[in-house]
N, CA, C and O atoms as a GROMACS GRO file, in nm:
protein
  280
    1UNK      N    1   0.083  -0.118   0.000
    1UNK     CA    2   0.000   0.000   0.000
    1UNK      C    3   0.088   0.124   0.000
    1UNK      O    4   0.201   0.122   0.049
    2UNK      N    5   0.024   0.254  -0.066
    2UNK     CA    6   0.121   0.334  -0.056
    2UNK      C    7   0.088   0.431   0.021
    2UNK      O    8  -0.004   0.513   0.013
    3UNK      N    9   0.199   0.411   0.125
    3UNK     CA   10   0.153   0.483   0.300
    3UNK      C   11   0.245   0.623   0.290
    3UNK      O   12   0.209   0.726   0.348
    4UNK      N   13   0.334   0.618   0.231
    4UNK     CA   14   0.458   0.737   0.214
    4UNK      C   15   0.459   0.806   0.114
    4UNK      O   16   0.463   0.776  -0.006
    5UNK      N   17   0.452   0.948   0.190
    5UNK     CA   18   0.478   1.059   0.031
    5UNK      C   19   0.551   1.082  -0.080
    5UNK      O   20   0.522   1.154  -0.176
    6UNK      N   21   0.676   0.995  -0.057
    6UNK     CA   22   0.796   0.969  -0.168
    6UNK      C   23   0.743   0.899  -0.219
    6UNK      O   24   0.776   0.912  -0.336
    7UNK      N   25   0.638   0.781  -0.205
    7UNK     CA   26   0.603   0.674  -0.275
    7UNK      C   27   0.481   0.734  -0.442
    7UNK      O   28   0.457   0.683  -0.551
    8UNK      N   29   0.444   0.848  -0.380
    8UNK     CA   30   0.343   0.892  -0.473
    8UNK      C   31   0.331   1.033  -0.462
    8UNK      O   32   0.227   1.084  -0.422
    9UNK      N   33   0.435   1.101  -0.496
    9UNK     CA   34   0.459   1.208  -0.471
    9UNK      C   35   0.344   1.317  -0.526
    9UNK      O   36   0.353   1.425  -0.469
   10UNK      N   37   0.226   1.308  -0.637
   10UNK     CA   38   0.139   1.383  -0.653
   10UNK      C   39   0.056   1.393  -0.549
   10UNK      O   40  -0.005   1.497  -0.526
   11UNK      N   41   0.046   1.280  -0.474
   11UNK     CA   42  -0.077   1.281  -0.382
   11UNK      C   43  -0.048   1.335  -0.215
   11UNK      O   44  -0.119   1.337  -0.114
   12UNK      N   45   0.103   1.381  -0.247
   12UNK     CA   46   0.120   1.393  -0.105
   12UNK      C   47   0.075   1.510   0.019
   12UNK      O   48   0.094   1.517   0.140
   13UNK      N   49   0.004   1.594  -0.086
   13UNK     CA   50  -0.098   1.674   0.001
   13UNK      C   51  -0.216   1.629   0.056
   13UNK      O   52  -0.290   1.696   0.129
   14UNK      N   53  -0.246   1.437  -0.002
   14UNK     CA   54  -0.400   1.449   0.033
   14UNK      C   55  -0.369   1.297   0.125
   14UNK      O   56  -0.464   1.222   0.144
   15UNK      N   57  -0.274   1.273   0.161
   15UNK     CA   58  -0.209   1.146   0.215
   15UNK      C   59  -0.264   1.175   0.357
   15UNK      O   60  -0.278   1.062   0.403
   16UNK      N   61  -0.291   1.236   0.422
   16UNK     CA   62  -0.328   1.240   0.593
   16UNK      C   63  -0.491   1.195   0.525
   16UNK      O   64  -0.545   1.087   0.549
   17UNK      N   65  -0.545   1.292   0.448
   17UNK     CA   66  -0.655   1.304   0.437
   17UNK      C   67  -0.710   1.143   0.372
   17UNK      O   68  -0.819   1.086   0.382
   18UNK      N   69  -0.634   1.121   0.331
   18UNK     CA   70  -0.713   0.952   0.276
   18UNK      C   71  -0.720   0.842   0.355
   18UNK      O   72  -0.786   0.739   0.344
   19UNK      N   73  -0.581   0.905   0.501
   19UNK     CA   74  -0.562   0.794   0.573
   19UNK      C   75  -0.656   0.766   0.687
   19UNK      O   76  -0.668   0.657   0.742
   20UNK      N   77  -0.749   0.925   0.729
   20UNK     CA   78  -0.860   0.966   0.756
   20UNK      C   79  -0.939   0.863   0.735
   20UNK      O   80  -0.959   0.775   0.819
   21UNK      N   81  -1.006   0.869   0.581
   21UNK     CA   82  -1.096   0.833   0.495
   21UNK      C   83  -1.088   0.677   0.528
   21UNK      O   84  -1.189   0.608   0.548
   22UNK      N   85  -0.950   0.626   0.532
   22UNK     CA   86  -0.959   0.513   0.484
   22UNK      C   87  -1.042   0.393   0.608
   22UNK      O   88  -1.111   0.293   0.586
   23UNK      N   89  -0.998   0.456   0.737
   23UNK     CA   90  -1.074   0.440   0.886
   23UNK      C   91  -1.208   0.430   0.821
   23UNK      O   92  -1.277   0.343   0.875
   24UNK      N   93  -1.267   0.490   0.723
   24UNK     CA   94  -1.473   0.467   0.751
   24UNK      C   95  -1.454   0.317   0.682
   24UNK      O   96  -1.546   0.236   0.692
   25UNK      N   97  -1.359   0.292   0.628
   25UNK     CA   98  -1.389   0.133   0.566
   25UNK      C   99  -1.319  -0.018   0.623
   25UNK      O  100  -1.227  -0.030   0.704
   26UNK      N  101  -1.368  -0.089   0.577
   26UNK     CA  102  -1.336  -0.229   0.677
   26UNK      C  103  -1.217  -0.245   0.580
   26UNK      O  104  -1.111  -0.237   0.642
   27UNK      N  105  -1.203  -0.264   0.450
   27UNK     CA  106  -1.040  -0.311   0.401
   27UNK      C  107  -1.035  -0.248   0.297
   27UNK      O  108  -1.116  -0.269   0.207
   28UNK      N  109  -0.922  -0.144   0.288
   28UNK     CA  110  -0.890  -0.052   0.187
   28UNK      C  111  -0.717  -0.063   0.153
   28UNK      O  112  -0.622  -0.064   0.231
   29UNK      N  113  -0.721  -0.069   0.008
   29UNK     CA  114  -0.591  -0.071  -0.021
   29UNK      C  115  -0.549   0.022  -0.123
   29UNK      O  116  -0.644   0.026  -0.201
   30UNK      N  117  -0.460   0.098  -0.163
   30UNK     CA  118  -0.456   0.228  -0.200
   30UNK      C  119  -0.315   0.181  -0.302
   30UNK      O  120  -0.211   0.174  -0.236
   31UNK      N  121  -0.303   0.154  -0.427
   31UNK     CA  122  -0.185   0.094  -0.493
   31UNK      C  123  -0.174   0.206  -0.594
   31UNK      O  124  -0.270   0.276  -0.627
   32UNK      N  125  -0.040   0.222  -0.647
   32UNK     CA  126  -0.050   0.321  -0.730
   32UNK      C  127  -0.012   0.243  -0.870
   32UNK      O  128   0.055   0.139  -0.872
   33UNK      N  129  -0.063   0.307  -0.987
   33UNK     CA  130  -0.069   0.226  -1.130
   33UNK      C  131  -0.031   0.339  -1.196
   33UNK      O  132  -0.081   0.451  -1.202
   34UNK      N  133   0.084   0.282  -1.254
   34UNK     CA  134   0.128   0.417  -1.351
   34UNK      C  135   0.036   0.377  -1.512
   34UNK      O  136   0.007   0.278  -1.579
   35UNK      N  137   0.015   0.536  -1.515
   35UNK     CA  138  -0.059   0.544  -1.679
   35UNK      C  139  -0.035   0.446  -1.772
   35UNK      O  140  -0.128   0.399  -1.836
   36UNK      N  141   0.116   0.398  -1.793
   36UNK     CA  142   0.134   0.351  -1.901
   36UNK      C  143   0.090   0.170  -1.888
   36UNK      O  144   0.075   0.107  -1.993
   37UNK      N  145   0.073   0.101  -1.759
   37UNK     CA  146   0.037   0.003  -1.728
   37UNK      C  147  -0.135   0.009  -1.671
   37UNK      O  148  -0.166  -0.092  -1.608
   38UNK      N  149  -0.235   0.104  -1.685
   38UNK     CA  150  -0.344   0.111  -1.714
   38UNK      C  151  -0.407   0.236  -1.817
   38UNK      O  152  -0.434   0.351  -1.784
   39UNK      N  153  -0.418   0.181  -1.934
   39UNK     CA  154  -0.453   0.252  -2.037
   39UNK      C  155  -0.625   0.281  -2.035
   39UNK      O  156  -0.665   0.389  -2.079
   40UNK      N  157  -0.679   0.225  -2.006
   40UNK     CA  158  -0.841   0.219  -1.963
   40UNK      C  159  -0.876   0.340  -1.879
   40UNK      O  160  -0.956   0.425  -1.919
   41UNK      N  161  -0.827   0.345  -1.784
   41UNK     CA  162  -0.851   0.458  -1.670
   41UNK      C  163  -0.780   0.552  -1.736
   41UNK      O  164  -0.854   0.649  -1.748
   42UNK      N  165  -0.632   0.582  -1.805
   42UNK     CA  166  -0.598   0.675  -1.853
   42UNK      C  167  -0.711   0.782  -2.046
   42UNK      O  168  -0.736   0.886  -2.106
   43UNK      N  169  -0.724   0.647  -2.039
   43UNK     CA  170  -0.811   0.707  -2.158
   43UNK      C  171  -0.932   0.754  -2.116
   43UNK      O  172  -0.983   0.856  -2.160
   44UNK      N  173  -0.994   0.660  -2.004
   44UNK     CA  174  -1.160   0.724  -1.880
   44UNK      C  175  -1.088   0.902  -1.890
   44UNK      O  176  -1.141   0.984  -1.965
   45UNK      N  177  -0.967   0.941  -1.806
   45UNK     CA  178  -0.984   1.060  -1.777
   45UNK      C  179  -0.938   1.189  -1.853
   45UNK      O  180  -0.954   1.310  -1.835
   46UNK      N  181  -0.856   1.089  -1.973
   46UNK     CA  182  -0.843   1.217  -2.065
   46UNK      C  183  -0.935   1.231  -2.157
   46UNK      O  184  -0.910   1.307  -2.250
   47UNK      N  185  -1.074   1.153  -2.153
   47UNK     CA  186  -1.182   1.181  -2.244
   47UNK      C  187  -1.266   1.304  -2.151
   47UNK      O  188  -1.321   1.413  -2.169
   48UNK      N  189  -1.233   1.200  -2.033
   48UNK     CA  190  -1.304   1.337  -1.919
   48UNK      C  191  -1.283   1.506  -1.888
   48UNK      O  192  -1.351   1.604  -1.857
   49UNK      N  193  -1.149   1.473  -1.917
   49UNK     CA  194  -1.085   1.636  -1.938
   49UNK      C  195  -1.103   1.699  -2.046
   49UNK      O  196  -1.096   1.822  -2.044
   50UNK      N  197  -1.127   1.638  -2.153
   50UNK     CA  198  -1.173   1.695  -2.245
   50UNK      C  199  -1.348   1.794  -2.262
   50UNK      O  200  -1.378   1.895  -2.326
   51UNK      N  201  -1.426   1.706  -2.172
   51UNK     CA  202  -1.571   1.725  -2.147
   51UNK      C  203  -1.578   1.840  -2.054
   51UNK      O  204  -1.503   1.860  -1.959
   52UNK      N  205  -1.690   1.923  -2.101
   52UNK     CA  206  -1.729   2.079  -2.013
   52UNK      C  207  -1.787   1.996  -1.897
   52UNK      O  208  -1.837   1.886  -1.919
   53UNK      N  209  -1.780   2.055  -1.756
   53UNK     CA  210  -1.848   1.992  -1.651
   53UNK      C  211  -1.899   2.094  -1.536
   53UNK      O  212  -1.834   2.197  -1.513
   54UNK      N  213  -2.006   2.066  -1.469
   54UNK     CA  214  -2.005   2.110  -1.351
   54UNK      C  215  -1.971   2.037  -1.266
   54UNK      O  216  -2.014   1.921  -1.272
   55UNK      N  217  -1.857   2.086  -1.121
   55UNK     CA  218  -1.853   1.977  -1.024
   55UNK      C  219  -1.855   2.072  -0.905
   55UNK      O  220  -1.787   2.170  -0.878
   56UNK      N  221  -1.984   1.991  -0.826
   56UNK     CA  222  -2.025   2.066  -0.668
   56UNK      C  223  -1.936   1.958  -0.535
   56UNK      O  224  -1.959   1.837  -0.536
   57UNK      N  225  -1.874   1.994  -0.469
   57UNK     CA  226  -1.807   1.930  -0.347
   57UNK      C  227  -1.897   1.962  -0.274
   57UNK      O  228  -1.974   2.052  -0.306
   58UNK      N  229  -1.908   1.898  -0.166
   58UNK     CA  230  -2.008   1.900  -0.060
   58UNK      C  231  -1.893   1.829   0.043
   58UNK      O  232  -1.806   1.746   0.017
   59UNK      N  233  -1.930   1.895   0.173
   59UNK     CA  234  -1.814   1.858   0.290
   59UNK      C  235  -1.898   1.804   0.363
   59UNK      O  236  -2.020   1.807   0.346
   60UNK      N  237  -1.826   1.736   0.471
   60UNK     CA  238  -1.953   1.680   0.611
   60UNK      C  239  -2.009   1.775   0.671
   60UNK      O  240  -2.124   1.770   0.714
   61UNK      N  241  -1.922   1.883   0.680
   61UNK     CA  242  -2.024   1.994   0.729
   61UNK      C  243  -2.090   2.082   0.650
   61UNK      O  244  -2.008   2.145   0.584
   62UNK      N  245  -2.248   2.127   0.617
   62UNK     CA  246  -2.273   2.166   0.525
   62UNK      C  247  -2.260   2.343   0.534
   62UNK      O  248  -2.307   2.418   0.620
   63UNK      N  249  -2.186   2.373   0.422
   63UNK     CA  250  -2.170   2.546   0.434
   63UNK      C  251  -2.315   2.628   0.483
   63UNK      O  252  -2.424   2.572   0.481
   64UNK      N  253  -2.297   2.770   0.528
   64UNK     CA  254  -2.384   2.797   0.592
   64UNK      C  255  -2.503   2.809   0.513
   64UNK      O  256  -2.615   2.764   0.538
   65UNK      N  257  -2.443   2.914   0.355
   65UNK     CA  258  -2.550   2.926   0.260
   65UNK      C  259  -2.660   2.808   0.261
   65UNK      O  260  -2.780   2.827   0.283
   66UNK      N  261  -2.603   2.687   0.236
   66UNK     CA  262  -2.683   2.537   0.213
   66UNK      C  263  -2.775   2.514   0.314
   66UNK      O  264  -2.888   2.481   0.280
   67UNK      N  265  -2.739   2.527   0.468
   67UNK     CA  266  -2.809   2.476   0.570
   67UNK      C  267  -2.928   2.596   0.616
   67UNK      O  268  -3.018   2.596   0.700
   68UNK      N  269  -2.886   2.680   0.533
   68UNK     CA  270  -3.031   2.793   0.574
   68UNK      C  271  -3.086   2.801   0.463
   68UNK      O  272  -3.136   2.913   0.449
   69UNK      N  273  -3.106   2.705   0.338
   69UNK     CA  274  -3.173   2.733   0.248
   69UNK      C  275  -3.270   2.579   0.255
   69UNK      O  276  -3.363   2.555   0.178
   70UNK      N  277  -3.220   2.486   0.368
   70UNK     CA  278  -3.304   2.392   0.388
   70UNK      C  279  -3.431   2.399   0.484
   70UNK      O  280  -3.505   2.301   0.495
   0.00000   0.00000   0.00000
């Protein structure tokens, strides 16, 4: 599993935060696959980047705007 920030150096801002995450689940394993040994997922996200999108994040806590418009 890749537990260390040298190990996956793009992700190493979100490495506390997944290790967080990874506690809500019973067995999580986190492997890293370089592009050129999964072409499937690499082609999933550069079709995706290509596509106009809206994307809304939503946190556990809901911002204030949201919770006074419920």
């Amino acid at each position: 599993m890749v537990s260390e920030p040298e190990e996956w150096p793009a992700f190493e801002v979100y490495l506390e935060d997944i290790k967080v995450l990874m506690g809500s689940f019973r067995n999580t394993k986190i492997i890293y696959v370089p592009r050129t040994e999964n072409s499937r997922a690499d082609g999933l996200a550069r079709s995706a980047r290509k596509q106009l999108s809206f994307v809304v994040h939503m946190d556990a806590v809901l911002p204030a705007w949201f919770a006074e418009s419920i």
